[in-house]
C-alpha positions in Angstrom: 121.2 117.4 116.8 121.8 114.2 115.5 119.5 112.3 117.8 117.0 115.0 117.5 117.1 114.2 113.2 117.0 110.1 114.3 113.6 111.0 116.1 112.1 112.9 113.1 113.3 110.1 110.7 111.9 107.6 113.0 108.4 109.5 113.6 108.0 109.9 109.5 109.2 105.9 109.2 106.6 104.9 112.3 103.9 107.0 110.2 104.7 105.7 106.7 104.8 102.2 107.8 101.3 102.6 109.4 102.6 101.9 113.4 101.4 104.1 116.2 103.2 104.7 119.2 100.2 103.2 121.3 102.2 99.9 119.9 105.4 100.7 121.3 107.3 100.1 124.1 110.5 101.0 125.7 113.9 98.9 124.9 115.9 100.8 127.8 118.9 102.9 126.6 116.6 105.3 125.5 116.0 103.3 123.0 112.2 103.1 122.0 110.4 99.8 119.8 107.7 99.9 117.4 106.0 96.5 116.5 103.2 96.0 114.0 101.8 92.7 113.5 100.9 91.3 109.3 99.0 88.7 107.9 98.0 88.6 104.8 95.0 86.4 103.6 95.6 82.7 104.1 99.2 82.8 103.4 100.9 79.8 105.3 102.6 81.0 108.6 101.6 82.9 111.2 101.9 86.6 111.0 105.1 88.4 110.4 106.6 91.4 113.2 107.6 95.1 111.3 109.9 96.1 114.0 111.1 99.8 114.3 113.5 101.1 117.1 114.7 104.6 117.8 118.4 104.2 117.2 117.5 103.8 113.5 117.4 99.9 113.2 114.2 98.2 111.3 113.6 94.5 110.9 111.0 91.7 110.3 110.3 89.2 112.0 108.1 86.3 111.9 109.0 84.8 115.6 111.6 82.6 115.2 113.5 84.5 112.4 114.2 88.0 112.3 116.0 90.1 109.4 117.7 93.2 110.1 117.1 96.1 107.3 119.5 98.6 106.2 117.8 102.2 106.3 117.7 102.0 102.7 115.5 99.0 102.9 113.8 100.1 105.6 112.7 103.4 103.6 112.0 101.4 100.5 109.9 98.8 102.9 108.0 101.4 104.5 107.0 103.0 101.2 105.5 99.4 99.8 103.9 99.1 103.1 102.4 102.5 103.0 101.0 101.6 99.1 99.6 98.0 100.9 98.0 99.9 103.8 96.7 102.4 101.1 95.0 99.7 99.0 93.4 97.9 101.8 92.0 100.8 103.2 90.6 102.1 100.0 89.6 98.4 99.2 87.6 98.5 102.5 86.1 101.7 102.3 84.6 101.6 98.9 82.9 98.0 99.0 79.0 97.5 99.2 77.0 94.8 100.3 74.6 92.7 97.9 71.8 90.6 99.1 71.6 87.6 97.0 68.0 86.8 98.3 64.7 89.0 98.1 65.1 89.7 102.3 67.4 88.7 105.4 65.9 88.0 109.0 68.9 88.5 111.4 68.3 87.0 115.1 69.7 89.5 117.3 70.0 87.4 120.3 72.3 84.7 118.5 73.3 86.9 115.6 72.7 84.4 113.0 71.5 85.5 109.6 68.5 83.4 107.2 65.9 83.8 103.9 63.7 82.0 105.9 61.4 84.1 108.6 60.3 81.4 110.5 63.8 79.9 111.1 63.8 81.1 114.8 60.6 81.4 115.5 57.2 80.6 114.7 54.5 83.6 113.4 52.8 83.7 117.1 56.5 84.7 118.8 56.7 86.9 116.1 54.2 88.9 116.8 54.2 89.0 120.3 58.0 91.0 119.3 60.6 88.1 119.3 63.7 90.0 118.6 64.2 89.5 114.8 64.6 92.0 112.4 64.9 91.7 108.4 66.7 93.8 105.6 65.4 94.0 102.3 68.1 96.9 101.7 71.9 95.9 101.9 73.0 99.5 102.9 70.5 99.1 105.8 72.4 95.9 106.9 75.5 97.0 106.5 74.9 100.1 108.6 72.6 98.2 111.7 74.0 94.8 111.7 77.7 95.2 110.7 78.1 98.4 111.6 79.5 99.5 108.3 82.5 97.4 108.9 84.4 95.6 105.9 85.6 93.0 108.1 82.3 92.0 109.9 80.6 91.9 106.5 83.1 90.0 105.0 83.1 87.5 108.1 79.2 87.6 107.1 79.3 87.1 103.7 81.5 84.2 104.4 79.3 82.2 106.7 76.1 82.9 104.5 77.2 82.6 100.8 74.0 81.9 99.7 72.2 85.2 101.4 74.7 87.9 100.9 78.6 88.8 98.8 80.6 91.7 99.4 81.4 93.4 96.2 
């Protein structure tokens, strides 16, 4: 019975904390690990480890430290990770592109964005179907070129400041 309430309370932590059992893997012992990977922005170091196991134990870990949590802070870090997660994916899913120029001409062969419709090639290639195509609409964009994505347009937006922000 015990281990059978350990299971549930480690399924409802794995869930709240946002980690899937796809990223799991077995400890031996019957003993089962859960590691997510964070990074936030440009913070300095390299990402930091949410570690979960089956017997109840939670830690972080940023590879060369790693701090063991109580359950109590494990429940209390699993909630603020669930409120993160819940930010970030309503940040993501509610932004819109803006084209900062009249039109875009996006290369498909080297993916490369420009204002300028002859940056790739000249009006005779054009026509004879060079494989360019231009947005005048930045829903249009964001659905054919970055797929709807948040990251790809923000990876965009980043490279081309002057043609296009995500707001």
């Amino acid at each position: 019975m015990a281990k059978q309430i350990l299971s549930e309370e480690f399924r409802r932590m794995q869930k709240l904390a946002g980690l899937s059992e796809a990223s799991g893997e077995d400890m031996g012992d019957n003993m089962y690990g859960i590691t997510k990977e964070f990074k936030f922005g440009s913070e300095p170091g390299g990402p930091f480890k949410l570690e979960l196991f089956s017997n109840g134990d939670m830690g972080i870990s940023d590879g060369d430290n790693y701090l063991g949590l109580t359950n109590k802070d494990a429940k209390e870090l699993s909630e603020i990770l669930k409120q993160i997660m819940g930010k970030v994916n309503e940040a993501q899913s509610s932004y819109s592109v803006k084209l900062l120029v009249p039109k875009v001409y996006f290369n498909v062969e080297t993916g490369e964005l420009s204002d300028n419709k002859y940056e790739w090639y000249t009006e005779k290639e054009l026509r004879a179907g060079a494989d360019q195509t231009s947005y005048a609409d930045p829903k249009e964009l964001d659905t054919v070129v970055f797929s709807n994505d948040y990251n790809t347009a923000m990876d965009f937006a980043s490279e081309y400041p002057e043609l296009l922000e995500v707001v």
